[in-house]
C-alpha positions as CSV (number, residue, x, y, z in Angstrom):
1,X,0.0,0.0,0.0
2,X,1.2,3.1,-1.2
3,X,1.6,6.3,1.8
4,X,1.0,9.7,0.2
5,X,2.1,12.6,2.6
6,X,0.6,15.3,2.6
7,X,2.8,18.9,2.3
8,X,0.9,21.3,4.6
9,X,2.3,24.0,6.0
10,X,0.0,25.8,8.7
11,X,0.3,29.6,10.0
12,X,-1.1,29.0,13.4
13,X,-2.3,27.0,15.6
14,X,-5.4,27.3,18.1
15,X,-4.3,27.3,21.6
16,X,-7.3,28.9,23.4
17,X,-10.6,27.4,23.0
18,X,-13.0,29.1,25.2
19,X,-15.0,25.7,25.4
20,X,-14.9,22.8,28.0
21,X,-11.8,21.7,25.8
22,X,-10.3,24.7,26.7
23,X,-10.2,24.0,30.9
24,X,-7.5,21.8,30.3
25,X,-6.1,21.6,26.7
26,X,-5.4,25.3,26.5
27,X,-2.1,25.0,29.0
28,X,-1.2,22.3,27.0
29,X,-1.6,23.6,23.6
30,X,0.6,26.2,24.6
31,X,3.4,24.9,26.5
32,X,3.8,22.1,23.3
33,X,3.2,25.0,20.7
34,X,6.2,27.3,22.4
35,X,8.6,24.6,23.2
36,X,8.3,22.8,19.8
37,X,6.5,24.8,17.0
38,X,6.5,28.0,17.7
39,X,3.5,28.9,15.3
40,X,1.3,32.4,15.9
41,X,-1.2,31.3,18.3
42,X,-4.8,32.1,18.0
43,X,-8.3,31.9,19.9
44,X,-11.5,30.5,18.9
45,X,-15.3,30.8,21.3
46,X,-16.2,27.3,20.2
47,X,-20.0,29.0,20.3
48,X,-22.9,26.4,20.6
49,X,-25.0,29.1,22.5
50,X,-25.6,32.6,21.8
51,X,-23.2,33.3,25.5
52,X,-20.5,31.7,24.6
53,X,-19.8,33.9,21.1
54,X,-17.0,35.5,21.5
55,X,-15.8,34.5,24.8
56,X,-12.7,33.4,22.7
57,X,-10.8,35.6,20.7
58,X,-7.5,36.3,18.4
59,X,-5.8,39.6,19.6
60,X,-3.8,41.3,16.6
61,X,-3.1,45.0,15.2
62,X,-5.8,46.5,13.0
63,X,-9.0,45.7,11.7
64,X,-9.3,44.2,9.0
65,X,-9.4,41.0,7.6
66,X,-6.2,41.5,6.0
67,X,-4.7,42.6,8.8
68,X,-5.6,39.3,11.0
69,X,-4.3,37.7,8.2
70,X,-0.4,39.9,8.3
71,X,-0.5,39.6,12.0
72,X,-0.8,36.1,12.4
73,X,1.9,35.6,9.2
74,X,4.1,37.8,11.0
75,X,3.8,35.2,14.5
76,X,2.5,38.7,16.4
77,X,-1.1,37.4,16.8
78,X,-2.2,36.8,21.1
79,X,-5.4,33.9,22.0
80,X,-7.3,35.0,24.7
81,X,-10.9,35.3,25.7
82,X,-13.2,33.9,28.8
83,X,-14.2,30.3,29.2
84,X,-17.9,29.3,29.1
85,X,-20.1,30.5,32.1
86,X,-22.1,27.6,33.5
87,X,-25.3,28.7,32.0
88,X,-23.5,27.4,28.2
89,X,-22.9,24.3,29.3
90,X,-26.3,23.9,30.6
91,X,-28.0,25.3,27.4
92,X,-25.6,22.9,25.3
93,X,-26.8,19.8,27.6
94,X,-29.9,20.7,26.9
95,X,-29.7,21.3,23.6
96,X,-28.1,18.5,22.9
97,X,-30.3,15.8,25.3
98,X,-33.1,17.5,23.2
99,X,-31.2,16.7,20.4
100,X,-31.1,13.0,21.1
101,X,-34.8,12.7,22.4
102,X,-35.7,14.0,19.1
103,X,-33.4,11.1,17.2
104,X,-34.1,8.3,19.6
105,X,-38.1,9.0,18.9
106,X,-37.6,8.7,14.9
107,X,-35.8,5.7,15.3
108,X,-38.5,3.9,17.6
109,X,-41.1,5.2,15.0
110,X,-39.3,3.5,12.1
């Protein structure tokens, strides 16, 4: 079987998720990223509630598009933001037990 690698070259790497992920895996992402990448870092909210929009965020100088873009080429780009309150994670939960109520009754009807 033949491998085929792939040549990708990224420009940052996410290192603050504002979601549960983030409680733990940010401290991580980072320490690894700065001892062994060294790519821009950025910040993402990880929304799956209207609350939990931008709670994570990519700091970097300007405004524009293009200037996200230049910031996080140049490695200058900062993550940061606020995790999740607890009232996200209860409207996920919710969401998402609704979610699989609403599956599990399909399936039992089929």
């Amino acid at each position: 079987m033949k491998h085929r690698t792939l040549d990708v070259w990224l420009d940052g790497i996410e290192t603050w998720n504002a979601s549960f992920c983030g409680i733990r895996a940010n401290r991580i992402a980072m320490r690894v990223n700065r001892e062994v990448y060294g790519w821009a870092e950025v910040g993402n909210s990880d929304a799956h509630t209207l609350g939990s929009i931008g709670r994570g965020c990519t700091w970097f100088e300007g405004k524009s598009a293009k200037d996200v873009r230049t910031t996080i080429e140049a490695g200058l780009s900062a993550p940061g933001g606020r995790l999740w309150d607890v009232n996200d994670y209860l409207l996920w939960v919710r969401h998402r037990i609704g979610k699989n109520n609403k599956i599990a009754r399909k399936l039992r009807a089929a």
